[in-house]
DRENNU-103558 format. One record per residue: residue number from 1; x, z, y of N, C-alpha, C, O in turn. Coordinates in steps of 0.02 Angstrom, whole numbers. Atoms other than C-alpha are relative to their C-alpha. Layout:
BEGIN
{pt NUM, {X, Z, Y}, {X, Z, Y}, {X, Z, Y}, {X, Z, Y}},
...
***
This chain:
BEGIN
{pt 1, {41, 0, -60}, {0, 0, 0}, {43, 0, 63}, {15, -26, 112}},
{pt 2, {-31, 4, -31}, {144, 23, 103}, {13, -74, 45}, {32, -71, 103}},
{pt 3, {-13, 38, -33}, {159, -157, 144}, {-53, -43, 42}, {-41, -86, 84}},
{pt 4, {56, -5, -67}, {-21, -167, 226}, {-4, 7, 34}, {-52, -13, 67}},
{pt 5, {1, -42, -83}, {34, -71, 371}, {48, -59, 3}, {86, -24, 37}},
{pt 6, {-45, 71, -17}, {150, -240, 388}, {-42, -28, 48}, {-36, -30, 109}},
{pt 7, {37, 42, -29}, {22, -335, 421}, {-26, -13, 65}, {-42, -70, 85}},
{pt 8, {6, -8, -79}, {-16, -274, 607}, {44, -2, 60}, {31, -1, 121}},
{pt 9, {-88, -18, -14}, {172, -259, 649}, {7, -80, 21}, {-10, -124, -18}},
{pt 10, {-32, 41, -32}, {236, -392, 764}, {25, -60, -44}, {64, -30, -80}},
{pt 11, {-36, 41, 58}, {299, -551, 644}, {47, -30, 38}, {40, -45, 97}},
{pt 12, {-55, 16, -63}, {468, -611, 698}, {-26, -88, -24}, {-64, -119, -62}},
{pt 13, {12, 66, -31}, {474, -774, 749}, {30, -66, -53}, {15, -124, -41}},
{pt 14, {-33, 58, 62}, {568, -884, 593}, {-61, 20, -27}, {-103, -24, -13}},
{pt 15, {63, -9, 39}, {417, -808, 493}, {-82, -57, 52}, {-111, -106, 31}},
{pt 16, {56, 41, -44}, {270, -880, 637}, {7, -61, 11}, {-47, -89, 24}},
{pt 17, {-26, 72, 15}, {357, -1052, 633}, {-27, -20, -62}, {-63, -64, -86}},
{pt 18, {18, 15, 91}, {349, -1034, 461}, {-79, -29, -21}, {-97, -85, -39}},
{pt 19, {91, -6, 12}, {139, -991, 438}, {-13, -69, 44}, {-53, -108, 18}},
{pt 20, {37, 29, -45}, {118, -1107, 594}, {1, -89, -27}, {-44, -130, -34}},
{pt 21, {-27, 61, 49}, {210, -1260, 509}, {-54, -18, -60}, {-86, -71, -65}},
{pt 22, {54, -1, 78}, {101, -1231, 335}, {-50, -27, 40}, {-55, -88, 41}},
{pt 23, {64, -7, -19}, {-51, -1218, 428}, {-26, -76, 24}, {-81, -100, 11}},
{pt 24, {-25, 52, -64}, {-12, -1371, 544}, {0, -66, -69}, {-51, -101, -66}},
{pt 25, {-21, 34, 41}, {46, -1485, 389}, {-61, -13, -45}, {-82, -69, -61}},
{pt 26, {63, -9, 55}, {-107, -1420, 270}, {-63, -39, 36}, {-107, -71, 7}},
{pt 27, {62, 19, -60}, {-226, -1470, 420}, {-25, -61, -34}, {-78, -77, -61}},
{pt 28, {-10, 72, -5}, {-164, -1641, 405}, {1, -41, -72}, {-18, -98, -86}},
{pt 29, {15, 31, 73}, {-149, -1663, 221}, {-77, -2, -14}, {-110, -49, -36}},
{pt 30, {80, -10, 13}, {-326, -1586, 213}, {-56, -87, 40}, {-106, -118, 21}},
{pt 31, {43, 46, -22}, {-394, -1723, 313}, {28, -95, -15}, {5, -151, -3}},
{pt 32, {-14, 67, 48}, {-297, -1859, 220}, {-57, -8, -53}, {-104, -47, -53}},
{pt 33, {52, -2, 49}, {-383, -1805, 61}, {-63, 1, 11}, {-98, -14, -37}},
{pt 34, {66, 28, -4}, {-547, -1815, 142}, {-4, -67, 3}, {-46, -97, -31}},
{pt 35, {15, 55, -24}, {-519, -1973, 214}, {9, -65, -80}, {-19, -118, -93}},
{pt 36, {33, 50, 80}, {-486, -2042, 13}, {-33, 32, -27}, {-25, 33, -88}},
{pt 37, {27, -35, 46}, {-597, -1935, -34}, {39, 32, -84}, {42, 7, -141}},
{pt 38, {-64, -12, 52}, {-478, -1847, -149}, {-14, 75, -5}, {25, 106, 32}},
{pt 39, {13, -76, -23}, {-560, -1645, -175}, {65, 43, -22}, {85, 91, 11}},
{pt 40, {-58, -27, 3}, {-401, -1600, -266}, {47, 1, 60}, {75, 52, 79}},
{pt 41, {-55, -17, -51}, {-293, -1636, -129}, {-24, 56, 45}, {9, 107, 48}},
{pt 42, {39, -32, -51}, {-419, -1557, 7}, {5, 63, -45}, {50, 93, -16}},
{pt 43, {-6, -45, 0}, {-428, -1404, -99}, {65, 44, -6}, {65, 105, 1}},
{pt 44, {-61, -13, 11}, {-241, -1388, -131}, {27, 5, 64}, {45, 62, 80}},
{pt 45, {-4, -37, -64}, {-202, -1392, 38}, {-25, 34, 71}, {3, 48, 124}},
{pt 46, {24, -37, -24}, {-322, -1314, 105}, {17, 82, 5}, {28, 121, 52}},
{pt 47, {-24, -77, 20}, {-284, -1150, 19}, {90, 21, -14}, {111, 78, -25}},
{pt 48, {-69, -20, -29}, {-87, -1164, 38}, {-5, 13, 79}, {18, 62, 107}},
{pt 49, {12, -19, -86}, {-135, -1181, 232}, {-17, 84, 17}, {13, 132, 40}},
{pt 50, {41, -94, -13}, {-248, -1016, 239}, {57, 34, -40}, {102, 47, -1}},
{pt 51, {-37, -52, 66}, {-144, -917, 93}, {73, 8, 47}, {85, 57, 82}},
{pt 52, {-75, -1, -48}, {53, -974, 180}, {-15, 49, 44}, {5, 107, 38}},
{pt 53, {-3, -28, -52}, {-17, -931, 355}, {-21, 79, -2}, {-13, 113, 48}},
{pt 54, {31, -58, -1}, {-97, -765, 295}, {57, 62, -24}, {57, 122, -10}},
{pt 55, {-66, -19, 24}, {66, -717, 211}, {58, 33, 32}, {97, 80, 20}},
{pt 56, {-71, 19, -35}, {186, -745, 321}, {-19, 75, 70}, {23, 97, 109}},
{pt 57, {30, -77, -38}, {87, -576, 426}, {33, 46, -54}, {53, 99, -31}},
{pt 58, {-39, -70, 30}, {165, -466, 303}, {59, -1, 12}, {90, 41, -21}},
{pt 59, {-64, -17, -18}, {330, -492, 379}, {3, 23, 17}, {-53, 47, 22}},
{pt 60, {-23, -43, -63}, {409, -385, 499}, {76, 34, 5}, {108, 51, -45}},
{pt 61, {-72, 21, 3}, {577, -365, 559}, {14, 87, -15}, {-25, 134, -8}},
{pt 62, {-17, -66, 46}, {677, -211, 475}, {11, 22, 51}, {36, -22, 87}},
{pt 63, {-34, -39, -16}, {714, -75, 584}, {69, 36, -18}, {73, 72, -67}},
{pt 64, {-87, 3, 0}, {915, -52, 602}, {9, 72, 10}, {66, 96, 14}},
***
């Protein structure tokens, strides 16, 4: 449970690139696979998009 209290904690900034990138990329795949109608793709990156970006909140930089 300890790494729940992460989740509210500031995310450094290589991590928010990170999520923002996924999110950004998944968008765009997602609306490929609509456009061939393709539900595998659309659900595959759909849920790396959400899941990555939701992730990448449990970082937080170590206290030194």
């Amino acid at each position: 449970m300890k790494h729940f209290k992460n989740y509210y904690k500031p995310t450094p900034e290589k991590w928010r690139k990170i999520g923002d990138a996924l999110l950004a990329s998944s968008t765009a795949m997602t609306f490929v696979g609509v456009q061939i109608d393709d539900k595998r793709i659309i659900t595959f990156f759909l849920v790396l998009g959400v899941v990555g970006k939701f992730l990448t909140n449990f970082f937080t930089e170590e206290a030194k």
